[in-house]
GUMAR-521344 format. One line per 10 residues: for each residue x, y, z of C-alpha. Coordinates in pm, whole numbers. Example, Ala and Ser with C-alpha at 12.3 -4.5 7.8 and 13.67 -1.06 7.14 Angstrom:
BEGIN
1230:-450:780 | 1367:-106:714
// end
This chain:
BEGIN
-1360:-3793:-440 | -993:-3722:-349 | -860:-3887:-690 | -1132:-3664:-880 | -1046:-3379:-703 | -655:-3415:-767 | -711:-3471:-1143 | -974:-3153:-1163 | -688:-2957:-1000 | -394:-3098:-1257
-609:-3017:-1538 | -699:-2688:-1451 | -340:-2633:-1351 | -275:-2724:-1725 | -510:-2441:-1807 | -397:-2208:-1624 | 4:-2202:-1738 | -156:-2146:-2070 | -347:-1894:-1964 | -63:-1633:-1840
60:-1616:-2193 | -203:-1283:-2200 | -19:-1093:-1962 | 367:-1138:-2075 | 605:-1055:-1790 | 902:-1241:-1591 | 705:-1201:-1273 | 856:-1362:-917 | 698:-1632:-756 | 566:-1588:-409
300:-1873:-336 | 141:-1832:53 | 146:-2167:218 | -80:-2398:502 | -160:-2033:636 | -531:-2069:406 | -610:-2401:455 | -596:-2475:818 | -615:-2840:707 | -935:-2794:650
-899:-2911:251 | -669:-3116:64 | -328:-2960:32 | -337:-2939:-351 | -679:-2714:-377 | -452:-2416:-150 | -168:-2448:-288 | -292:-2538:-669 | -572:-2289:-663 | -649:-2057:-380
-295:-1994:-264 | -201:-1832:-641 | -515:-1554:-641 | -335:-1424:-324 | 9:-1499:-343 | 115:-1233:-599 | -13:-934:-349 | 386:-882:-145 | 514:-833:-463 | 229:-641:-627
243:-407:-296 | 613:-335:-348 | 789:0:-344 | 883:2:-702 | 493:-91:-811 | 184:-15:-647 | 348:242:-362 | 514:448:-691 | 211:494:-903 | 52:557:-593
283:738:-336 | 545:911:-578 | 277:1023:-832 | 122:1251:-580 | 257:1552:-336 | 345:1305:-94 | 638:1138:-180 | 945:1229:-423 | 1212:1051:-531 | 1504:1221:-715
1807:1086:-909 | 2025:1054:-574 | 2408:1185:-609 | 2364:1176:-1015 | 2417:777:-932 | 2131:584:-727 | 1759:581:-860 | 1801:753:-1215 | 1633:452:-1385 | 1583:643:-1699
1363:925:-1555 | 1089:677:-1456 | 990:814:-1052 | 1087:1176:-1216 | 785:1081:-1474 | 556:938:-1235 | 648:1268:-988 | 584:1485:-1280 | 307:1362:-1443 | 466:1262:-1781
476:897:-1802 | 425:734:-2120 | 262:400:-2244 | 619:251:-2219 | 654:352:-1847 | 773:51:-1666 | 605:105:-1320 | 271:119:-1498 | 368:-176:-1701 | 474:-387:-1388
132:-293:-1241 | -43:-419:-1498 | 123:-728:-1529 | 66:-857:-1212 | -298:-715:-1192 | -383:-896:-1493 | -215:-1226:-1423 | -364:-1162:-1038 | -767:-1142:-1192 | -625:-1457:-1421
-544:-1666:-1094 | -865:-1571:-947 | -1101:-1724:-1241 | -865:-2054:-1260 | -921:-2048:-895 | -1316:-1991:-967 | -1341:-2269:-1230 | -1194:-2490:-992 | -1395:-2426:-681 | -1719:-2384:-857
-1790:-2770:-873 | -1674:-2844:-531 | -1859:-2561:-400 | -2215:-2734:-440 | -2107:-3000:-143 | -1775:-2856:-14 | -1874:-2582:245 | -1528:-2493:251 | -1459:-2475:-109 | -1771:-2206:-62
-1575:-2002:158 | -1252:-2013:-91 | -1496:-1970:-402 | -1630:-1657:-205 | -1272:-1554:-164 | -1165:-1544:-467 | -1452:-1411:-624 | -1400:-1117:-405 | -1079:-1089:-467 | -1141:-1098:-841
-1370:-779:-769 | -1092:-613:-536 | -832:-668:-829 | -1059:-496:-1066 | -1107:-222:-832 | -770:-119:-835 | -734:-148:-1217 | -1079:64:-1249 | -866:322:-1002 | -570:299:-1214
-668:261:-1596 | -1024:332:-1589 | -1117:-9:-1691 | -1245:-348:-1588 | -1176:-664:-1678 | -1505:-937:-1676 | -1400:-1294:-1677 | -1539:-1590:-1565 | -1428:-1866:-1802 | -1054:-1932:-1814
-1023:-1978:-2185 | -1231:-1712:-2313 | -1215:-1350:-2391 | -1271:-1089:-2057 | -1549:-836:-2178 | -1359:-471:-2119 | -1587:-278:-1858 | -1560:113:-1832 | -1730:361:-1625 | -2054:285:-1447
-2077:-81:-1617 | -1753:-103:-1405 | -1834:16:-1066 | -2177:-199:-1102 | -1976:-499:-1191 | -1764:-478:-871 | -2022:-397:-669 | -2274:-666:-748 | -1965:-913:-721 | -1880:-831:-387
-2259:-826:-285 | -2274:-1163:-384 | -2036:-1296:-166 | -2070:-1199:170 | -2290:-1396:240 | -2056:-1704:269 | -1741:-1525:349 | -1588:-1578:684 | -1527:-1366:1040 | -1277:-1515:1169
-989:-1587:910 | -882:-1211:843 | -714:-995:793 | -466:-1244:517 | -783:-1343:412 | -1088:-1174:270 | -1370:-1186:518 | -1702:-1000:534 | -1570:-749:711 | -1283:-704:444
-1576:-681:201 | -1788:-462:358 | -1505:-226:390 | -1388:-243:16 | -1739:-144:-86 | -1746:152:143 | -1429:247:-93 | -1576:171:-411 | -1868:383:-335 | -1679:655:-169
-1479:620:-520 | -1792:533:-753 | -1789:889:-856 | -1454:960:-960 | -1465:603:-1145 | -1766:636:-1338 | -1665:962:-1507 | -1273:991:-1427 | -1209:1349:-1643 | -1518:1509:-1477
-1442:1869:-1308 | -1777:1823:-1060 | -1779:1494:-924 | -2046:1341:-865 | -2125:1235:-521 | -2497:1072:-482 | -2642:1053:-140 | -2729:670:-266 | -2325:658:-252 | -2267:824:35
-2557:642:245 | -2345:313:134 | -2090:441:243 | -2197:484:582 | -2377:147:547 | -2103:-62:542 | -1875:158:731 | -2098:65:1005 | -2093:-276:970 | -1759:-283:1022
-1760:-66:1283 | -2045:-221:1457 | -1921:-586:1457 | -1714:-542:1746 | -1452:-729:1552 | -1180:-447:1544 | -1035:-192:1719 | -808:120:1683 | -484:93:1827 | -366:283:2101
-6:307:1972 | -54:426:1593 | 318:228:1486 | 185:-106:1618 | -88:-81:1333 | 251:-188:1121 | 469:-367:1387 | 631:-689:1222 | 386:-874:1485 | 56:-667:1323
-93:-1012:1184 | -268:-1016:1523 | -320:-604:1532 | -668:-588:1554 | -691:-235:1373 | -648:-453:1078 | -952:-568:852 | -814:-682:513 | -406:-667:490 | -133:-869:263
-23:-1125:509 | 359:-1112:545 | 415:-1358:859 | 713:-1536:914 | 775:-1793:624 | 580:-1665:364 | 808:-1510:121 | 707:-1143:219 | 955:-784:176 | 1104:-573:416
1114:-316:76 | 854:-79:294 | 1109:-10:550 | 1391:2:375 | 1316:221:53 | 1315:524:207 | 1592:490:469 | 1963:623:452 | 2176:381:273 | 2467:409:569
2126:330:797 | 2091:-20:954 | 1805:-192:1129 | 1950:-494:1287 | 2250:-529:1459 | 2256:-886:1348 | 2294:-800:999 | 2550:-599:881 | 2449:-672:498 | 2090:-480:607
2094:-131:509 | 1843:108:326 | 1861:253:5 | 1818:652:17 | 1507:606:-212 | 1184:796:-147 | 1133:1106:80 | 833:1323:176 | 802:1676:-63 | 833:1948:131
474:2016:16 | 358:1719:283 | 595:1841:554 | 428:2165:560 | 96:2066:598 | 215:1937:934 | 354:2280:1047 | 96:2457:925 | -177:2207:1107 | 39:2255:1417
222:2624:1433 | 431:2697:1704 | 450:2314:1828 | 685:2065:1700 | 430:1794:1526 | 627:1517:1641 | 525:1667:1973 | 194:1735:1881 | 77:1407:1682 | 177:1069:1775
139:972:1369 | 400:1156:1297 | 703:1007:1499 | 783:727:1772 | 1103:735:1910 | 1112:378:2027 | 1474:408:2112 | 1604:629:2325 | 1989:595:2369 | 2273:874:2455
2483:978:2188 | 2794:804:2226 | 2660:480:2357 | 2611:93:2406 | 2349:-111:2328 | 2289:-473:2339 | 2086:-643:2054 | 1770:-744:2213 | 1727:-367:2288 | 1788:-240:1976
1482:-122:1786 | 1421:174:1511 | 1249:486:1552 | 903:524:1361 | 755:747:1105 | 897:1079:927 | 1305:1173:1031 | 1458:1468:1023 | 1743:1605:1092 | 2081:1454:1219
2055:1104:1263 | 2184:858:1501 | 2243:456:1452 | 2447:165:1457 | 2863:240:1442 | 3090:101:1144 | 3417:184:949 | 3219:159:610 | 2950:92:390 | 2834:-296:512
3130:-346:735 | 3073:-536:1077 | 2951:-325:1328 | 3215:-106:1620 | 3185:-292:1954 | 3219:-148:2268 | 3438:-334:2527 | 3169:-502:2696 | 3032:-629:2419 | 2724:-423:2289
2681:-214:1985 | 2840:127:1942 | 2601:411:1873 | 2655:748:1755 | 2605:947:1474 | 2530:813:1146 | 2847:876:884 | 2742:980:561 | 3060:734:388 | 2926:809:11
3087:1143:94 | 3453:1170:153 | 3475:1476:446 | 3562:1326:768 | 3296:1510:907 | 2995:1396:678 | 2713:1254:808 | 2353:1122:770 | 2161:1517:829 | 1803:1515:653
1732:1822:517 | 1362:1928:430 | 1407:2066:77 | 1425:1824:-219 | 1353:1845:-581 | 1562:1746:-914 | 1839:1998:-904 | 2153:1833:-803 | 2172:2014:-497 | 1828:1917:-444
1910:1545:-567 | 2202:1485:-272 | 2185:1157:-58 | 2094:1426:251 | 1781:1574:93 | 1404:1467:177 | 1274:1426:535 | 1239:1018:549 | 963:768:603 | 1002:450:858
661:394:898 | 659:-26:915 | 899:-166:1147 | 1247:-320:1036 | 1243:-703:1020 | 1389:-870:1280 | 1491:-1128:1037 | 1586:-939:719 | 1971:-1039:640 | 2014:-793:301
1750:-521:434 | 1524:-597:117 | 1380:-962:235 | 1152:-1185:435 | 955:-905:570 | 703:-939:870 | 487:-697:865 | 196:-740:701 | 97:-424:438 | -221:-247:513
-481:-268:232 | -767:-146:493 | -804:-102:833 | -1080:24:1085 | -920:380:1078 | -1029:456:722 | -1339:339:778 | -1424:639:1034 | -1255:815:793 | -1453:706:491
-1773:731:697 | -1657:1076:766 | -1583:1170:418 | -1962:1084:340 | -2136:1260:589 | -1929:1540:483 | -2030:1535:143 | -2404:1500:276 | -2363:1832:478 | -2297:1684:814
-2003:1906:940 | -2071:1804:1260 | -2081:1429:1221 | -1785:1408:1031 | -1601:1642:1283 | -1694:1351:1546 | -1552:1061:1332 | -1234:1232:1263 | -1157:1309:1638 | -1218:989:1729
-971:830:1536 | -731:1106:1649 | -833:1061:2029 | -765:686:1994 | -427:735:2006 | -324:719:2380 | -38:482:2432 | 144:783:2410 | -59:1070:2592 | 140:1302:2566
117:1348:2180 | -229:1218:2121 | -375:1452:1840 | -602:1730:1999 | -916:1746:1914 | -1005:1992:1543 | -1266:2252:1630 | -1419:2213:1275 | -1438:2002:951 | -1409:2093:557
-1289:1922:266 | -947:2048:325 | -876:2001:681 | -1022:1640:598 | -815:1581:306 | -520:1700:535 | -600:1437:788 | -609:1196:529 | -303:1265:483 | -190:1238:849
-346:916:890 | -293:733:574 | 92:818:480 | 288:604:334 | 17:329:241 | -92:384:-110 | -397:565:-124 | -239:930:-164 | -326:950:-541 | -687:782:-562
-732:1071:-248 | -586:1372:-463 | -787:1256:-760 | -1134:1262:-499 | -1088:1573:-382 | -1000:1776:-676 | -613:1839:-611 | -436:1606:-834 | -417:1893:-1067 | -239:2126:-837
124:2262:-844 | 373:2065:-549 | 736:2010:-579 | 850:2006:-908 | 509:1909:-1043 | 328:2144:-1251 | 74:1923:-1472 | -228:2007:-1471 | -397:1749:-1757 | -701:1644:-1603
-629:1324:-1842 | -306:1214:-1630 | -591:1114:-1357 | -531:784:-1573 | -220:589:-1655 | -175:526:-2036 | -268:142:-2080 | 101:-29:-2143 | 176:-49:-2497 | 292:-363:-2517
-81:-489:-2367 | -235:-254:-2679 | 17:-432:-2932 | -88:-813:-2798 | -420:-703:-2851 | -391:-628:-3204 | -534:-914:-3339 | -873:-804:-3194 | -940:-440:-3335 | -1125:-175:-3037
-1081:-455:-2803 | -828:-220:-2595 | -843:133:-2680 | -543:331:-2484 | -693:578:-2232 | -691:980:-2386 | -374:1196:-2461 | -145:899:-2467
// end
């Protein structure tokens, strides 16, 4: 059986290298190891066939992919040319920002690479398993796996391009799914699976409760998806009852919790977090990216007094369209007094100070203002020492700027002026914690990335009952999720006194910053149309991305087989 097994593998293997030729990219390897098998099957099945469908999510989760169609596309995040120097990239995040990309956008294009090569890995993964399946009950559990990860893959391109991709023999042609043939596709492929999915493997790992919660999104989605230009959505009560459905079976099976500390959900320790249902495991060892802690941090900021090489990169801010729905949710109070999402300072030092290594840690979520860090005579010089032999601290020096007295001052308004483009501009995100082993600032990454969690699925539930009329039950769902937060009582969220579609988009907001939903949200509840900073698009067809050109050209040979989405 072993022998068979190996040569079933090598020739499917074979298959598969041919194969990626459909999706042509110079993508980065990242291959998860032992972490999936447990030893529970022979080394080559994980890391020939299951350990490829999920090793390309770190990389597909990265700042310059999935976080800016997703993140920089809507009013949350913004990320100007910086100084005229850093970030220009040809207008690309300006394009996404503004709503202007083209079929040659490279963002979109990288997307679509690695989705595409992603659903490919899935059904070399699926011809493999399927054999073994019928007396392997752990090749069942991987087959399940996969299959639902083909169906979470396609979910995200549905969400993106409007399409779906159905595929279940390696070397043949995938039948091109739009609209409600779509959504049913996904759906009935995650409905088949859960029944041999696992509990206990999660959250790097699809489980049932990963499943359960992905179909809560596709039917809280299902609308949008099935007629994407539509100015009345079209929210069934069949939806939303799913919804609710398998919101509660997640919710029910005692399996997860909400954390008491918000910035644990995305500590570098979070594998273990049980707030976490389905998430892109990062541990120690498996090739993962700091990229979601640095991107948006100063570049004369540092996370590790180890590492003197480990600095951010000034990249994306918050619009000051975001920041003010905090103030205006808040008035007269401070929110970072008012909202434990919204900052953490996890360490409190003097100005002027000393600090030994093992205490050193970095404050969490937005930053504003003057800013305070690690002390050096330059950009990636060692680090000032005080005499006794801990770290200096004080303010941060701005050193792109030559004044003596310039340092690192975030200022709320940014846009694509130069003024408004300056390495100072754009209240900043540190939302996942800085690696503790991250030498360059940019690698091995801990944390794992949140792709769901129990949060949203109060929040989903409460998005349904909403829709369904009940105010009052989606008021409760919404303050519990804010009440949970009490390892900090003194800036748990109070209580709302009432529930719409605004204040509920707000809190969306609140909750779910930073972890690339923001867009697939605006497009729900009617506002990706609207006017934020610098943004004033209002082509109901950008709710799509154009389909990369260079995908419509390799299609060629097959006329109508990939029709580019309208206005592109």
């Amino acid at each position: 059986m072993k022998t068979e097994m190996k040569n079933t593998i090598k020739l499917a293997l074979l298959a598969f290298s041919m194969l990626l030729s459909w999706s042509c990219t110079d993508l980065e390897e990242k291959i998860l190891d032992e972490s999936l098998s447990g030893g529970a099957l022979e080394s080559d099945l994980v890391q020939g066939a299951v350990a490829p469908a999920y090793g390309m999510l770190p990389e597909f989760y990265r700042h310059t992919r999935y976080f800016a169609v997703q993140e920089i596309s809507a009013d949350e995040a913004i990320l100007p040319y910086r100084g005229g120097r850093d970030w220009g990239d040809n207008g690309i995040y300006i394009e996404l920002h503004q709503h202007t990309y083209t079929p040659v956008h490279s963002n979109v294009r990288q997307c679509w690479d690695y989705l595409t090569v992603m659903i490919s890995r899935t059904v070399l993964a699926i011809n493999v398993l399927t054999p073994l399946a019928e007396t392997d009950a752990e090749a069942r559990v991987f087959l399940a796996e996969v299959k639902g990860l083909r169906a979470f893959y396609n979910m995200i391109v549905l969400d993106l391009w409007g399409i779906a991709f159905q595929k279940d023999e390696a070397g043949e042609l995938s039948t091109i799914l739009r609209g409600n043939d779509a959504v049913e596709y996904i759906r009935t492929e995650f409905e088949s699976v859960i029944d041999d999915l696992r509990t206990d493997v999660g959250p790097g790992r699809l489980t049932k409760g990963g499943a359960w919660a992905l179909l809560a999104r596709l039917h809280l989605n299902a609308a949008v998806w099935r007629d994407p230009y539509s100015t009345n959505f079209d929210f069934t009560t069949a939806d939303m009852d799913k919804v609710i459905e398998y919101a509660n079976l997640v919710i029910n099976s005692g399996q997860y919790e909400l954390s008491p500390e918000y910035f644990a959900v995305f500590d570098n320790d979070n594998h273990t977090n049980s707030e976490l249902v389905f998430a892109v495991d990062q541990r120690p060892d498996l090739n993962g990216h700091n990229r979601m802690s640095y991107f948006s941090m100063s570049d004369n900021f540092y996370g590790n007094p180890l590492y003197p090489q480990a600095n951010g990169t000034d990249g994306a801010a918050i619009t000051s369209d975001f920041y003010q729905s905090w103030v205006q949710a808040y008035g007269d109070v401070d929110p970072a007094e008012a909202d434990a999402r919204f900052f953490w300072e996890a360490m409190v030092v003097p100005e002027d100070s000393c600090i030994a290594a093992e205490d050193f840690e970095v404050n969490r979520g937005i930053y504003r203002g003057l800013q305070f860090g690690l002390q050096n005579n330059g950009r990636r010089l060692p680090f000032i020492m005080c005499d006794d032999g801990r770290y200096k601290i004080g303010k941060l020096r701005d050193w792109r700027r030559a004044e003596a007295n310039a340092y690192v001052d975030f200022e709320e308004e940014i846009n694509f002026t130069p003024e408004g483009s300056d390495y100072n501009t754009g209240f900043r995100v540190e939302k996942y914690q800085w690696s503790k082993s991250s030498d360059d600032g940019r690698n091995k990454g801990e944390a794992d990335l949140v792709i769901v969690r129990l949060a949203d699925l109060y929040m989903m539930r409460a998005e349904a009952k909403l829709r369904k009329g009940d105010a009052p039950g989606a008021l409760a769902d919404v303050n519990l999720v804010r009440a949970s937060r009490t390892a900090r009582p003194d800036v748990t969220p109070p209580p709302l006194a009432e529930m719409t579609e605004d204040i509920l988009f707000r809190e969306r907001g609140f909750e779910f910053y930073w972890e690339h939903q923001r867009r697939t949200d605006m497009i729900r509840f009617g506002k990706y149309e609207d006017t934020w900073t610098e943004k004033t698009n209002s082509d109901v067809q950008r709710r799509l991305f154009p389909i990369p050109q260079a995908a419509i050209d390799g299609a060629s040979d097959t006329p109508g087989y990939l029709v580019q989405n309208p206005s592109y």
